[in-house]
C-alpha positions in Angstrom: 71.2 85.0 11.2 73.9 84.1 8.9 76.3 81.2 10.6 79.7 81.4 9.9 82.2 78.8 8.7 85.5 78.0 10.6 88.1 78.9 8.4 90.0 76.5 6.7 93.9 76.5 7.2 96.1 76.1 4.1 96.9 72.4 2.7 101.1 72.0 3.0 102.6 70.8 0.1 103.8 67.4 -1.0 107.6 67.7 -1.0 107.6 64.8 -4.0 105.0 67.2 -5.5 107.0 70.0 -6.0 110.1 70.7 -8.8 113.6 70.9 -8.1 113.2 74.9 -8.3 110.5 75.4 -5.7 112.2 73.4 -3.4 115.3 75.5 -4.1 113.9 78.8 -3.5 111.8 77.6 -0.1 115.4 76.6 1.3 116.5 79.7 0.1 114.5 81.6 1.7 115.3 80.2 4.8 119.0 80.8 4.7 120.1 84.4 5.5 123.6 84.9 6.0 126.9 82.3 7.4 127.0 84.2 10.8 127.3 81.1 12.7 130.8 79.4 13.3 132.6 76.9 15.2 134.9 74.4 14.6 133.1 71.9 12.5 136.1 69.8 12.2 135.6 68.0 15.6 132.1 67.5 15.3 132.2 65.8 11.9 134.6 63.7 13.6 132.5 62.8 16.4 128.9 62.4 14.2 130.8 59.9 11.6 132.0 58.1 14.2 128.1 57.5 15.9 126.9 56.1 12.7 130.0 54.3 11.9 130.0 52.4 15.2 126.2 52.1 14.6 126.8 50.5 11.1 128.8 48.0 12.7 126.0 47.0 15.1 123.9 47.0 12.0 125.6 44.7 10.5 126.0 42.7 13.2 122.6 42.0 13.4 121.9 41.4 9.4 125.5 39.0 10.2 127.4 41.3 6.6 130.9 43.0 7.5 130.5 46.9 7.2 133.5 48.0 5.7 133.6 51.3 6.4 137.1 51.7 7.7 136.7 53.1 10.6 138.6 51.5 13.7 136.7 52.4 16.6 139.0 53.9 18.9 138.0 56.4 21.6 137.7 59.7 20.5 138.5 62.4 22.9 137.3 65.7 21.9 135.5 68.5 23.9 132.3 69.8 21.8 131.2 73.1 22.8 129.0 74.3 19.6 126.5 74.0 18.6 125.4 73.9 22.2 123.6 70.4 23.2 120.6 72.5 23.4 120.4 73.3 19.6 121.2 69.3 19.1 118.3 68.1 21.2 115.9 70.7 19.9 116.4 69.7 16.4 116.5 65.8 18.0 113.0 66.4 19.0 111.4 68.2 16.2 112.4 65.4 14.1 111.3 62.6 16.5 107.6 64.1 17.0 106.9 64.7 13.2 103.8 62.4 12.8 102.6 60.8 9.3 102.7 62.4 6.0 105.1 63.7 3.4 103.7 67.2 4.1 104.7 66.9 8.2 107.6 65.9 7.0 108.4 69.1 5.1 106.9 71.2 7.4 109.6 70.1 9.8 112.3 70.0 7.8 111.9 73.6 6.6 111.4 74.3 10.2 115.0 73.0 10.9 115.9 75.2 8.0 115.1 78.0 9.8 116.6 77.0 12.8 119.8 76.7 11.2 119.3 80.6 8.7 122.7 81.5 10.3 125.2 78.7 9.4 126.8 78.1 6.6 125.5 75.3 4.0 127.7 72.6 5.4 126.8 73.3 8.8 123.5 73.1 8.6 123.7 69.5 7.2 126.3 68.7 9.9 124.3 70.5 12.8 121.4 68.9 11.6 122.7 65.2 11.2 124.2 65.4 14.5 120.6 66.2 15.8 119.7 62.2 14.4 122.7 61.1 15.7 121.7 61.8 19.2 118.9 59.3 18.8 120.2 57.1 16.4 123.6 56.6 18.4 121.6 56.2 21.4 119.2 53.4 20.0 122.0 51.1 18.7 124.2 51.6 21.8 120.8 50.4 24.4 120.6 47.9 21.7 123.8 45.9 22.3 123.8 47.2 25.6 124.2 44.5 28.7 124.9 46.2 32.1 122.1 46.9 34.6 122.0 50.7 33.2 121.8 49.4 29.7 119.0 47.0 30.3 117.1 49.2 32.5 117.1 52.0 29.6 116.9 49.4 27.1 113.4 48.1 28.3 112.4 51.8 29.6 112.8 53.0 25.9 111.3 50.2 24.6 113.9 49.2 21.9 113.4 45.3 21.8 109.9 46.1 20.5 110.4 48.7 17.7 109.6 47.1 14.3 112.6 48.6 12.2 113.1 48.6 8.4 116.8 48.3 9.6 117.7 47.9 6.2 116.3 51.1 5.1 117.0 52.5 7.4 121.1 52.2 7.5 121.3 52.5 3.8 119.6 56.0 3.8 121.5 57.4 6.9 124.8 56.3 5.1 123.9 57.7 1.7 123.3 60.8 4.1 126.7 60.9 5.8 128.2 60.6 2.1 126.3 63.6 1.3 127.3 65.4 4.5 130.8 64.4 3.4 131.1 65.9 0.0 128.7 69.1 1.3 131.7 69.7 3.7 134.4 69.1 1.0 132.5 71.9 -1.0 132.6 74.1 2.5 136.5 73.6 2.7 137.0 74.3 -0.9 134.8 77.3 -1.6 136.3 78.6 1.9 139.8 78.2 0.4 140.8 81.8 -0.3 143.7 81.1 -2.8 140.7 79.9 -4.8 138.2 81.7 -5.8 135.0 81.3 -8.5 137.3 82.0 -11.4 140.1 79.8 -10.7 137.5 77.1 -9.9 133.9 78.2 -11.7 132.6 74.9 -10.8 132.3 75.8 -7.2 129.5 78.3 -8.5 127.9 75.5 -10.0 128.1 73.6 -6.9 126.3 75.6 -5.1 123.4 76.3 -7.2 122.4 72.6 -6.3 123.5 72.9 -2.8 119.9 74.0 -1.3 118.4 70.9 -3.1 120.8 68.5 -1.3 120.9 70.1 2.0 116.9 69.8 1.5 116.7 66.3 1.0 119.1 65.1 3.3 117.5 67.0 6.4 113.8 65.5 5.2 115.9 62.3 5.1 116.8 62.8 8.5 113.5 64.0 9.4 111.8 60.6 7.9 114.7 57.6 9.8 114.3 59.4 12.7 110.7 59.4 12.9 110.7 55.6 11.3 113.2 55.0 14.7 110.5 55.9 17.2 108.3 54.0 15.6 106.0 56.7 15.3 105.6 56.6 11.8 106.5 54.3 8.5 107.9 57.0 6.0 108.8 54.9 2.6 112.8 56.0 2.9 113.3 54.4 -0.4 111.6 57.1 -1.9 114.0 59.6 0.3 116.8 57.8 -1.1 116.1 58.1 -4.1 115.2 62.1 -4.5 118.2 62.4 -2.4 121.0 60.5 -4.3 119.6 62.4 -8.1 120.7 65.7 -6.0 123.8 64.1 -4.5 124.6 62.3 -8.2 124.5 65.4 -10.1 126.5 67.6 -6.8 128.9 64.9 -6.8 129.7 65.7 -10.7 130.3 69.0 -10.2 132.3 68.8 -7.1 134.6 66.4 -9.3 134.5 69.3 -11.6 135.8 71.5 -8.5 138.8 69.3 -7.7 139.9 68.9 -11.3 139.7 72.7 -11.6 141.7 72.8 -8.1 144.0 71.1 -9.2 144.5 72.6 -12.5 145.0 75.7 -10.8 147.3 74.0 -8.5 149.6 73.1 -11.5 149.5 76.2 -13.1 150.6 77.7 -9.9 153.6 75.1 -10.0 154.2 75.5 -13.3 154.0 79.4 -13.1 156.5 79.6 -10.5 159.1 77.1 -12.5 158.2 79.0 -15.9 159.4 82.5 -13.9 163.0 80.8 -13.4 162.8 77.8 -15.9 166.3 75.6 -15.3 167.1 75.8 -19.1 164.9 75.7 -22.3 164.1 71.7 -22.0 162.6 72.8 -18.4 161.1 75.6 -20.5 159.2 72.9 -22.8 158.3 70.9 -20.2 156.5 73.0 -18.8 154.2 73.8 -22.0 153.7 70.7 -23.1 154.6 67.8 -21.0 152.4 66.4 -18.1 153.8 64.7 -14.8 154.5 61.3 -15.5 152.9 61.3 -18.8 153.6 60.8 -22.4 150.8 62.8 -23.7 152.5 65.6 -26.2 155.1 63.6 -28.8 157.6 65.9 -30.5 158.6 64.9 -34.4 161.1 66.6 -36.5 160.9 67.3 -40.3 160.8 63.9 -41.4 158.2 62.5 -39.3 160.2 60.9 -36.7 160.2 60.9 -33.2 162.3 63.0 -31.0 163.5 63.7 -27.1 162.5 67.0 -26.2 166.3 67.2 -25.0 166.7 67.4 -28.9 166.5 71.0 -27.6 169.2 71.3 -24.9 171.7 74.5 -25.3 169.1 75.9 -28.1 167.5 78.6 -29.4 164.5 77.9 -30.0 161.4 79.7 -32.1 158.2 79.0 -30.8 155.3 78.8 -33.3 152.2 78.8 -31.4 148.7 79.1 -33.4 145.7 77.5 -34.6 145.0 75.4 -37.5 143.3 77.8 -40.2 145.0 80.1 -42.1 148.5 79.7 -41.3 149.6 78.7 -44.5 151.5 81.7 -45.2 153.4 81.2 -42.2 154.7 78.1 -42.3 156.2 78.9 -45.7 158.0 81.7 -44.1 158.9 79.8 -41.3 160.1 77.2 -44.2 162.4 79.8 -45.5 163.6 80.8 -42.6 164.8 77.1 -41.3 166.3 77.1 -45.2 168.3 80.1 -44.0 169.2 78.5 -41.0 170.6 76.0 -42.6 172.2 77.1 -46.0 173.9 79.6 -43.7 175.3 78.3 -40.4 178.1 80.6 -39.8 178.1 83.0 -36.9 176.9 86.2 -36.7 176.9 89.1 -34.2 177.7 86.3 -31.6 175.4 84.0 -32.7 175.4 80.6 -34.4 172.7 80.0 -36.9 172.9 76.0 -36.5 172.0 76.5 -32.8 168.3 78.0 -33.7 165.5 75.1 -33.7 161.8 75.8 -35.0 159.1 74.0 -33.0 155.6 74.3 -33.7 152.9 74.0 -31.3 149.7 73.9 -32.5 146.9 74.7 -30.1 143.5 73.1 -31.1 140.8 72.3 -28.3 138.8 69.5 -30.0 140.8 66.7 -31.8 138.0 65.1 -34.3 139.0 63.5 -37.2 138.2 66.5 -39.3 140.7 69.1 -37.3 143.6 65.9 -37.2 143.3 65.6 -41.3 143.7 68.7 -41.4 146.6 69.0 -38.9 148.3 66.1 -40.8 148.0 67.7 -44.1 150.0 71.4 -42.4 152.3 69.0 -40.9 153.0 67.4 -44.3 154.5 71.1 -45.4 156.9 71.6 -42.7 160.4 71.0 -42.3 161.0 71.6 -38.5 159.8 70.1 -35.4 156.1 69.5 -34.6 154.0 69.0 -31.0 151.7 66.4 -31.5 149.3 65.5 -28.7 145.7 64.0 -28.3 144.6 65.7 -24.4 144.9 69.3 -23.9 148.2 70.8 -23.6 148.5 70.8 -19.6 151.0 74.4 -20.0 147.8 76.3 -22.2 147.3 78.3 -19.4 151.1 79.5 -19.2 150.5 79.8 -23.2 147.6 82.0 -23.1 148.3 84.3 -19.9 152.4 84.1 -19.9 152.8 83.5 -23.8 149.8 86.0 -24.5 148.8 83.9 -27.3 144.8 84.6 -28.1 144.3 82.8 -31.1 146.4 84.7 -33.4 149.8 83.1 -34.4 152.7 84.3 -32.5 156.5 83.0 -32.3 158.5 83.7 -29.3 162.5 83.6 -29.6 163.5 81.2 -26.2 167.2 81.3 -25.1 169.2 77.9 -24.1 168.7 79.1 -20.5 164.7 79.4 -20.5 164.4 83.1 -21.1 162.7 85.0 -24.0 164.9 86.4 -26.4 161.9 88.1 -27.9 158.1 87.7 -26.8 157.2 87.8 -30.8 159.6 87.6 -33.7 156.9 87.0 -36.6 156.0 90.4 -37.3 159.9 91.3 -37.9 160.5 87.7 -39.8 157.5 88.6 -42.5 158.8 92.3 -42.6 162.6 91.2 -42.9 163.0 87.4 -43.4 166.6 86.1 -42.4 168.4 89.0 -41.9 166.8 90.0 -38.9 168.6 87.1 -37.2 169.0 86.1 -34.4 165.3 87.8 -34.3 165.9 89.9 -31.0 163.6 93.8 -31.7 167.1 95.7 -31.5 167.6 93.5 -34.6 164.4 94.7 -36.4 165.6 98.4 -35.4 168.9 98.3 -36.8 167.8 97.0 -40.1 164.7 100.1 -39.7 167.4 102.3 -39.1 169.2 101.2 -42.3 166.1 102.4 -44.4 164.4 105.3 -42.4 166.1 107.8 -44.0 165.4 106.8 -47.3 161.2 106.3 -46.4 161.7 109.7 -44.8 162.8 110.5 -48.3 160.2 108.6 -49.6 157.1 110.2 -47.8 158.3 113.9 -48.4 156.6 113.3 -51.9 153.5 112.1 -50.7 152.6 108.9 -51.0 148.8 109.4 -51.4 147.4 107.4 -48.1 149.5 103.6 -49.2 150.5 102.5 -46.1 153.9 100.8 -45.5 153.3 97.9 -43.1 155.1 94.7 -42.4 152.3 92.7 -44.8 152.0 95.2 -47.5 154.3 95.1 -50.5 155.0 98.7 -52.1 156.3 99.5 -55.8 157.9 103.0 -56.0 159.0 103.9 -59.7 159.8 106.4 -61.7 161.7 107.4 -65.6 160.0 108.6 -68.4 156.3 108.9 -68.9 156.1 105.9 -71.7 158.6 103.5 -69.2 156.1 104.8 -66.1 152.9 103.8 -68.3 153.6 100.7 -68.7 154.9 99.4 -65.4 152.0 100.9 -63.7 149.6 99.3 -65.9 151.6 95.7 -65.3 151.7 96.1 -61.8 147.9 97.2 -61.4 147.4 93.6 -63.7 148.5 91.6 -60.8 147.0 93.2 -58.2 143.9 92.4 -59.9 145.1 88.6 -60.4 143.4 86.0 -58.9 147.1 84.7 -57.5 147.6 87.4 -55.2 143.8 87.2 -54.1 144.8 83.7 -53.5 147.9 84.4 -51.7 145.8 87.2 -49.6 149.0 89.5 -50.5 148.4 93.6 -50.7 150.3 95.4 -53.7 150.6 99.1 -53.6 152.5 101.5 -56.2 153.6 104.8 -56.3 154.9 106.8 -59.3 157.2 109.5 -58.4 156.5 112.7 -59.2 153.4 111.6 -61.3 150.9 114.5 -60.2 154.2 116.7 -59.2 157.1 116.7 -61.3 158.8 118.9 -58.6 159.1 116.6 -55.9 161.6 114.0 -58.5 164.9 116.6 -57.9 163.9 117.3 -54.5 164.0 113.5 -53.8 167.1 112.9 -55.4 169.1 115.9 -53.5 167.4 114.4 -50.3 169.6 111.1 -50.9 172.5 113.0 -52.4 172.7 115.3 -49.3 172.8 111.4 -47.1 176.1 111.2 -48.6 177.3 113.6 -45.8 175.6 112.4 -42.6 177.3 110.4 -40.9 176.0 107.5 -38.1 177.6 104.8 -36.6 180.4 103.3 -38.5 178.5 99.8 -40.1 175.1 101.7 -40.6 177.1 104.3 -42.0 178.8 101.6 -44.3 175.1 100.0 -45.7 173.6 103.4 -45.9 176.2 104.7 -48.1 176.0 101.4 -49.9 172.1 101.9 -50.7 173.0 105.8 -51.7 175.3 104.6 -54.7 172.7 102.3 -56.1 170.0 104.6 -55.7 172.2 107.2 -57.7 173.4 104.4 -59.9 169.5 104.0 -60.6 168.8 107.6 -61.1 171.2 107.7 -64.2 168.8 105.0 -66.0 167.0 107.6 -68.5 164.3 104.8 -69.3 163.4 104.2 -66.2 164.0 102.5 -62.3 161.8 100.5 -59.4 161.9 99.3 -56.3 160.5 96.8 -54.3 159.5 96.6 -50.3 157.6 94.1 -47.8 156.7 97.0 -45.6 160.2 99.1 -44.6 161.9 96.3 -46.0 163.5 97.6 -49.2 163.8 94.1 -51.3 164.8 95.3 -54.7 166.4 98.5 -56.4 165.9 97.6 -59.7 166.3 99.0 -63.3 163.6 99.5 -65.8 164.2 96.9 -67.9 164.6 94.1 -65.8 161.8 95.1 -63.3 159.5 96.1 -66.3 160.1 92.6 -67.7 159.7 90.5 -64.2 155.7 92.3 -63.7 155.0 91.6 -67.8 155.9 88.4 -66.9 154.0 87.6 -64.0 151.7 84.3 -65.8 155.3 82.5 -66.0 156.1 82.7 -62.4 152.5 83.6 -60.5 152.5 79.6 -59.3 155.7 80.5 -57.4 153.7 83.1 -55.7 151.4 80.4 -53.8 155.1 78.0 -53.2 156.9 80.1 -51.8 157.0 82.7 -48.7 155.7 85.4 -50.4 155.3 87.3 -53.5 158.8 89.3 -52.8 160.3 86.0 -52.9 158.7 84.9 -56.0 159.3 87.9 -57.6 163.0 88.5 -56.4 163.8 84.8 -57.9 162.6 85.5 -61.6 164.3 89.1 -61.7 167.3 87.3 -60.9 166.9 85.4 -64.4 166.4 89.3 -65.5 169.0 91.0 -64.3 170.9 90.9 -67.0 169.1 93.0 -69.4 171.1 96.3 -70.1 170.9 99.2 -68.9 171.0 102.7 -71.4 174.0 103.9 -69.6 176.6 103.1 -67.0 176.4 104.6 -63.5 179.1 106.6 -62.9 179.3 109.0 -59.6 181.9 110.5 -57.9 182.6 110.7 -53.4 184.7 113.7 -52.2 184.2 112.0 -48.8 187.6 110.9 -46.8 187.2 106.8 -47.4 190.6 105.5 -46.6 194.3 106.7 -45.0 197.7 105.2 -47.4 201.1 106.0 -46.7 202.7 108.4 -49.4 204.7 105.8 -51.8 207.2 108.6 -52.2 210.5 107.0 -50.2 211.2 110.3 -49.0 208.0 111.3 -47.8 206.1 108.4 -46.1 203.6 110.3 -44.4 199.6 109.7 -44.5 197.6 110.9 -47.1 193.7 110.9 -47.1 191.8 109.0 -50.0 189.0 112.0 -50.6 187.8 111.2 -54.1 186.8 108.2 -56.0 185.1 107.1 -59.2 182.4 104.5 -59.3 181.3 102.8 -62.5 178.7 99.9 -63.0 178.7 97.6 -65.7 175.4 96.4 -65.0 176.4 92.6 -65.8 176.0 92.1 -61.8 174.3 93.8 -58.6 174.0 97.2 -58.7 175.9 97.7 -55.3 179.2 96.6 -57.4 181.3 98.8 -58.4 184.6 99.7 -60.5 187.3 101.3 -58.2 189.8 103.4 -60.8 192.7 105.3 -59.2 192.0 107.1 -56.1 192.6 111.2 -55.7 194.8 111.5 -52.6 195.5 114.5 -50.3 199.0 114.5 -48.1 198.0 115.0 -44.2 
């Protein structure tokens, strides 16, 4: 007969055995949902102020001052919940947990489960207001001295427990600190004008949560069986797994309240930003932290200014990285040249009264990125953001300003308000004379030229694209002329200048593949002669007719130049042919100036005096002006309906001869 052995029941782990992950998931496990809630305000109060008081009696005995600034005044609070039950229970589970790390976690997990249904920070709470029961109770018999005292004194036998007292208070404080900042988590992550994106860190938080709330309840577990004397757990060893969970908690909850409180000034700063009191206010708020001096504002010559340099401005607002903005600040160099040469008003604004400021937004500031800051800075003529710390307004700059790496440059009134959420697209297309930068501004000067690119694409322009960064060549004249430019221009498009400069060169010869489509251009711009708009656009459009016609009457040939809509030259073919032949004596210009429409434009000038075949000569049967009749006897109003236009080519094309006028009597 076979005899049967008892079976064996399964060895419990050694806590100190087991990685910060398995103790993570056991608590897990234990914690089901925050159903539990009461008011654990009141409580905390109540539990602090047992081991506070007790601290003091502490210290008494080991004759050091416990500065723990607490006062000691009656505290009169009604405590409902957790019920006095739940408190003892977990009182006595601790107190009876005999010898050995592994008891020890048995009980503490079983506390765990006790507590599934409350929150993180309630359970620690719940559970050190279970010790606090006992631990209260001892130091209070201990200095007690009435007949009660002393009779429950001897009856618990406190004179005679061997204490490590030292141990003993150091853990249960390092305990209450953790306690502390578990319940400063609890009132942030319950903070619903917070949530995980605002503050990220609180996510961290609580991934190391379970390991904290672990080791403080098997902390609690080990001084309160150490106070009944029924066992001699080494708390040092508690103390120490306890405060490498707390250490790396307490980092992230610093995280928490630096993210709080970033959210807290963006919030500030948002409102203000929504109804800034004028542009300085405006600044301020980007760039300028409370109290502090950390952004430093210099102008053109590296000195220091006052952001109230600003007051009663306009100002444009670079805002981009570091790479690649080369071609940016040279355009943003021409414009504050423009600004400058030319401070007279226009359409109600006053060119003087616009300020460039750049701020560059960079994330790291190692010596690498600040050399190269210093060298951009060295290029620029305006005013400059300088700062070591990150900006404090990014926030407002990336959500508000909707910058996202790529360079933008909002136009800011002297009152705070945006003018324009992005003038640099319209400032590369049309330079200064889209001041004062608004998009009605960019429209108007569209509006100027749509008609003629209406024109333009009627003829097919064989997929080239006009955009804001593209420069387009249209030409036409006779076939040798047509040969030749083509075959300049396609030369440097090909150069390793304009690769350089990253600049895009299209051309189109009119009427190459279609001879047709050359008159039907031309009567397209001769029939704009009789449309009329609104009185100024009228005035340029008609303007842009003559020298288009003036150009048409060159039998050798004609060009023109655009940055995207933005007709730059109408040119003749001499001049324009010689300005592309040309190109090794000026391509250095290309990479110095703002662009290769700039570079070009100031070497045809030194052109433009090579002579045409022919003069232009055109008449206008439209009604220009009214005179009065210079007959005495007449003086009524007669109609100026015809007049004769001749270039002598010496100067622009758009100047022109006026001989006598044909008149009509009204």
């Amino acid at each position: 007969m076979s005899i049967s052995k008892p079976e064996q029941k399964p060895l419990l782990p050694n806590p100190f055995q087991l990685s910060d992950i398995e103790l993570i998931e056991k608590v897990y496990a234990s914690h089901t949902y925050d159903d539990e809630v009461f008011d654990s305000e009141p409580l905390f109060n109540v539990v602090s102020s047992v081991i506070k008081l007790s601290s003091r009696v502490v210290g008494a005995i080991l004759k050091i001052d416990e500065q723990n600034g607490f006062a000691g005044n009656a505290i009169a609070i009604n405590i409902s919940k957790p019920e006095f039950s739940k408190l003892k229970l977990i009182s006595c589970h601790m107190i009876t947990t005999p010898w050995g790390m592994e008891n020890a976690h048995q009980t503490t997990l079983r506390i765990l489960q006790q507590l599934r249904t409350f929150s993180w920070d309630a359970k620690v709470l719940v559970a050190l207001a279970g010790f606090a029961l006992e631990y209260g109770n001892f130091w209070n018999l201990y200095q007690a001295s009435d007949p009660l005292g002393n009779s429950l004194k001897v009856l618990s036998q406190v004179q005679h427990r061997q204490l490590p007292v030292v141990d003993l208070n150091s853990t249960v404080k390092l305990v209450l600190e953790a306690v502390e900042k578990i319940s400063r988590w609890g009132t942030l992550s319950a903070d619903e004008s917070y949530d995980t994106e605002d503050v990220p860190a609180l996510s961290d938080a609580l991934e190391q949560i379970p390991l904290v709330v672990y080791w403080v309840v098997a902390s609690l577990v080990a001084c309160n069986s150490n106070l009944q004397g029924v066992s001699n757990y080494p708390l040092l060893e508690f103390r120490a797994k306890l405060s490498l969970a707390l250490d790396e908690f307490a980092r992230l909850l610093v995280i928490c309240e630096k993210q709080k409180d970033r959210v807290e000034d963006y919030r500030r700063r948002k409102r203000n930003f929504n109804k800034p009191k004028d542009i300085v206010d405006f600044l301020k708020l980007l760039i300028s932290k409370n109290g502090s001096q950390n952004a430093q504002i210099y102008d053109g010559n590296a000195r220091k200014v006052n952001v109230e340099v600003f007051k009663d401005k306009y100002v444009l607002l670079f805002i981009s990285g570091l790479d690649r903005i080369e071609d940016e600040i040279r355009l943003l160099n021409s414009i504050y040249e423009g600004l400058v040469e030319d401070p007279n008003d226009k359409s109600g604004f006053k060119k003087e009264e616009f300020k460039i400021l750049w701020i560059p937004m960079e994330s790291g500031w190692g010596d690498a990125r600040r050399e190269v800051f210093n060298t951009l800075k060295s290029y620029i003529k305006w005013y400059v953001v300088e700062y070591v710390e990150p900006l404090p307004g990014t926030r407002l700059i990336e959500e508000d300003l909707k910058f996202q790496g790529k360079p933008i440059l909002p136009v800011v009134k002297p009152q705070g308000v945006l003018l324009n959420d992005d003038a640099l697209d319209i400032i590369f297309e049309w330079g200064i004379d889209a001041f004062p930068f608004r998009k009605s501004d960019a429209y108007l000067l569209a509006q100027k030229w749509k008609w003629f690119w209406d024109e333009v694409k009627k003829t097919n322009l064989h997929g080239i694209q006009v955009k804001g960064d593209r420069y387009v060549f249209i030409y036409g004249g006779s076939d040798k002329w047509s040969r030749e430019f083509s075959v300049a221009v396609d030369k440097i498009k090909r150069h390793e200048t304009i690769k350089r400069a990253d600049a895009i060169i299209e051309h189109y010869h009119l009427g190459k593949d279609d001879p047709k489509i050359v008159p039907r251009f031309w009567i397209g711009v001769e029939g704009k002669r009789q449309k009329k708009h609104s009185e100024k656009l009228d005035c340029e459009i008609q303007e842009i007719v003559k020298s288009l016609l003036c150009l048409k009457q060159d039998t050798q040939g004609w060009a023109i130049l655009s940055k995207g809509s933005n007709v730059k030259i109408l040119g003749h073919a001499q001049p324009m042919y010689q300005t592309v032949a040309d190109f090794e004596k000026w391509k250095d210009r290309v990479l110095v100036k703002e662009g290769f429409d700039i570079a070009f434009q100031e070497y045809y000038e030194t052109k433009r005096h090579l002579p045409a075949p022919q003069p232009c000569e055109f008449n206008t049967l439209d009604v220009l002006a009214t005179i009065t009749c210079p007959n005495s006897s007449c003086g009524r109003v007669m109609e100026v309906t015809s007049v004769n236009y001749k270039c002598c080519h010496g100067g622009n094309v758009a100047d022109h001869a006026f001989p006598s006028p044909t008149t009509q009597t009204l």
